[in-house]
N, C-alpha and C positions, 0 to 999 in steps of 0.2 A: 232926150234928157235921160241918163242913167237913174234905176228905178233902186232907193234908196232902201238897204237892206230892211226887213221887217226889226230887227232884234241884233243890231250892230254885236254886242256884249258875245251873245250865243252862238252868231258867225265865227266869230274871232277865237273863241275857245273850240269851236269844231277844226277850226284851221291848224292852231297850236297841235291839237291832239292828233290828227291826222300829220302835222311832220313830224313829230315824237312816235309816231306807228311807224312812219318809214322810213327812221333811219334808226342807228343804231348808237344807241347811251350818247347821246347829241347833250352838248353844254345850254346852258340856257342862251350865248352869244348867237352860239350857232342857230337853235331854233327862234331866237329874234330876228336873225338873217332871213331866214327860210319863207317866214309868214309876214315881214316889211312891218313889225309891228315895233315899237318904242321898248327897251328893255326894262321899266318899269313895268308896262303893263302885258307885257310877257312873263313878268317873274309871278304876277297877282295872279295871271291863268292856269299856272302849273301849280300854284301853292292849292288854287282851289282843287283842281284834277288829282292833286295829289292827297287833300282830303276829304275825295270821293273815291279812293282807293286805285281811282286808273292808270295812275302815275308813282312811277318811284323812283330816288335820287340815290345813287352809288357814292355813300357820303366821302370816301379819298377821294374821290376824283372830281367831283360834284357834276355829275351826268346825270341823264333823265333816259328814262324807256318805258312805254305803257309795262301792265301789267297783266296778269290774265283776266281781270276784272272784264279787260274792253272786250272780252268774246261775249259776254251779256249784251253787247248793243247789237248783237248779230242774230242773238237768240229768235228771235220772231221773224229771220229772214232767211229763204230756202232756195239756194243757187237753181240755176238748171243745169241737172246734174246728168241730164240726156245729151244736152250739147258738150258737156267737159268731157264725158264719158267718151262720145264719140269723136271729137277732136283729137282725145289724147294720143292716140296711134298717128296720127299724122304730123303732131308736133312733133314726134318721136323718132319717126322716117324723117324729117329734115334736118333734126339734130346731129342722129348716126351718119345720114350721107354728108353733109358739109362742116358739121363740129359746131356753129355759131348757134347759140338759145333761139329759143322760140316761144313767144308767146299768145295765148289767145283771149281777147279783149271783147267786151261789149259795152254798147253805150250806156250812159247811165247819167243825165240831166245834159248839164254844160262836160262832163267826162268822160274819158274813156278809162274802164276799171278790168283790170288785170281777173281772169278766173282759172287760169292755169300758165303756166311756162313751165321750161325744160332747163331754166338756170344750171339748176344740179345735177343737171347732164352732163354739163359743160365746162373745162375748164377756162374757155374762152369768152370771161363774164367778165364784169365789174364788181357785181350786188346780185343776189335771190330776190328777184322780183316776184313777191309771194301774192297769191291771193289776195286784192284789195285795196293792191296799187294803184292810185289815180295817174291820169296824166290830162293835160288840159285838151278838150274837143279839136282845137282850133290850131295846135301845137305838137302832134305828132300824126305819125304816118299813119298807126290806123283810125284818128279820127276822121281823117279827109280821106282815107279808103270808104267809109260807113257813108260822109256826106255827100261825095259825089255818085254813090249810089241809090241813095233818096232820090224817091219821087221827084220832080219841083214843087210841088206844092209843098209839100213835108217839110222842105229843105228849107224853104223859105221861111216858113211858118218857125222853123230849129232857130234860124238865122236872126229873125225876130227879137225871140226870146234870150239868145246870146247879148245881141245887143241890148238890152232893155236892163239884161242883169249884172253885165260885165263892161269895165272899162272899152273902148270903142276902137277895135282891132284892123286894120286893113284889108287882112285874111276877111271877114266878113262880108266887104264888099266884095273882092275878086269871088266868092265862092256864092255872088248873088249874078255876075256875068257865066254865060255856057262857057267860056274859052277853059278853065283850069278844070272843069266837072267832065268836058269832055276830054280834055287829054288823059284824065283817070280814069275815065270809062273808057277809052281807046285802049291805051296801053294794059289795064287789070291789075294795076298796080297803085301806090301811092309811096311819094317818098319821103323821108324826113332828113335833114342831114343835120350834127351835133347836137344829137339831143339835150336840152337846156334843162328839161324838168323828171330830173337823176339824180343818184343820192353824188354820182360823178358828170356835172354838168359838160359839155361839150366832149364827149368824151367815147360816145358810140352814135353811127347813125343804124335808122332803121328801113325797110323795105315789107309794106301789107298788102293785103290782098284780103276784097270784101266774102263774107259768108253768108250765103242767101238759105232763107227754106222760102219755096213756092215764090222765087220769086221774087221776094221781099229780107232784103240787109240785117242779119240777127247780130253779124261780130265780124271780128275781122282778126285773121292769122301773121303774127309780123315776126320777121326776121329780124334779129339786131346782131351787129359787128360792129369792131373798131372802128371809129372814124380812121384810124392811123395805118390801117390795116388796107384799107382798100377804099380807093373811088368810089364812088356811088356810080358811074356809068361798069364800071367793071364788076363791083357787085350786082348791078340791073343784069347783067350779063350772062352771069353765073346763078345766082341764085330767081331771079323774075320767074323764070320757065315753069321751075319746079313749084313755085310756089301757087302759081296759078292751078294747076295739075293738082294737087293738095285740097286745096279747099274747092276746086269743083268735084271731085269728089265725094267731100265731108256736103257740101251744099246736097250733092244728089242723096247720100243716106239721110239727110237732115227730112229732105223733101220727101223722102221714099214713105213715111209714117211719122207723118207730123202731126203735133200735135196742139189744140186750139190752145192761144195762150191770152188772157185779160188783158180786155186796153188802156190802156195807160194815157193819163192826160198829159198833152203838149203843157209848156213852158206856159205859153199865151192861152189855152184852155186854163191851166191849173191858176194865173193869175185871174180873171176873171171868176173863176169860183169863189178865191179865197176873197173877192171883194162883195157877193153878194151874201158870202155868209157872215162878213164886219158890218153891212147892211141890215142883214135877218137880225144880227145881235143886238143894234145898238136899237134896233126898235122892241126888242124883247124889254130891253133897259125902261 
């Protein structure tokens, strides 16, 4: 059974405000499209965001685009600026040598969140895929670069929690049998083809490769082109090699002087806390 959001209202305004963050001066049509929400109660979400300052409307046109308010919800949160730092020279070498962007991604719940790309490298983009970018776990290359390189137990335990909190995906089951975890791990790649979740859907596929310290899957390095541009077996072709070469690299500096980082609670850890602490509360009551 899908496990029913805590706070329906404050989902749906986090959704709204994250596709107004990534795309640009979006109509209210368009962000009802985006987030599958009724355009009534899409316009109530934006009128409130917009009188909390995080939201503002380009009255000729009537567009919407956050504002610089939303860097305040970032304030108390501190990237690992060891890993961008040292990725970025490698994102950079695969820009120069083959022209196509490159991004470098880490997990982040049910997502994969964007902490650097070479967009504005490249003339051969769509969008500036900036810092912040989500894209769904379950739904691009370098999610399924990250979870075919999980443990099993890990994986499971991810897979769990996807399921519990997300509508009930197919992807889920295949990536609970070895057959798709091992052709990722075989080949050191993961692919995705017409990426869906773009400010230009079907419109680029992408090619990852997982980024380890000690061992253990921190992000993962993905290449994207035109879907129109090139196969995906001729892209594997071309660009696979290098890519692997890249991030095992960036994996040995990562590994070379690592450093200890706080563990963070699974999906299914973090739901059982928050139910002994509505327990500890209602007996405080």
């Amino acid at each position: 059974m899908e496990r029913a959001c805590p706070i329906r209202s404050v989902s749906r305004s986090i959704a709204v405000l994250r596709a107004i963050n990534q795309g640009e001066w979006l109509t209210l049509m368009e962000i009802s499209k985006a987030v599958d929400l009724p355009y009534p109660t899409t316009f109530r979400i934006i009128k409130t965001l917009m009188h909390e300052g995080l939201v503002a409307c380009e009255a000729s046109s009537k567009r919407y685009r956050v504002t610089a308010l939303v860097q305040s919800l970032a304030a108390g949160y501190s990237a690992d600026g060891r890993l961008v730092g040292l990725a970025r020279p490698h994102l950079e070498a695969m820009t120069r040598k083959h022209a196509w962007p490159m991004s470098l991604t880490t997990r982040v719940g049910r997502h994969m969140v964007v902490r650097d790309s070479t967009h504005t490298m490249s003339s051969l983009t769509f969008s500036n895929y900036a810092p912040g970018f989500t894209l769904p776990l379950l739904e691009c290359a370098s999610g399924h670069a990250v979870l075919a390189s999980l443990d099993e137990a890990t994986r499971h335990s991810l897979l769990a929690g996807l399921e519990a909190y997300e509508r009930r995906s197919p992807l889920i089951e295949i990536f609970r049998t070895p057959r798709l975890v091992a052709n990722i791990r075989d080949n050191g790649y993961a692919t995705w083809e017409r990426n869906q979740h773009t400010p230009f859907p079907g419109k680029t596929s992408s090619i990852a490769v997982p980024v380890t310290e000690n061992g253990q899957v921190v992000a993962a390095i993905t290449l994207v082109f035109f879907a129109s541009a090139l196969p995906m077996a001729e892209a594997v072709r071309r660009f696979a090699g290098d890519l692997r070469t890249e991030a095992a690299a960036l994996s040995q500096q990562l590994s070379s002087d690592a450093q200890p980082q706080p563990e963070l609670l699974s999906m299914d850890a973090s739901a059982a806390l928050d139910e002994e602490l509505l327990d500890e509360a209602l007996l405080e009551d």
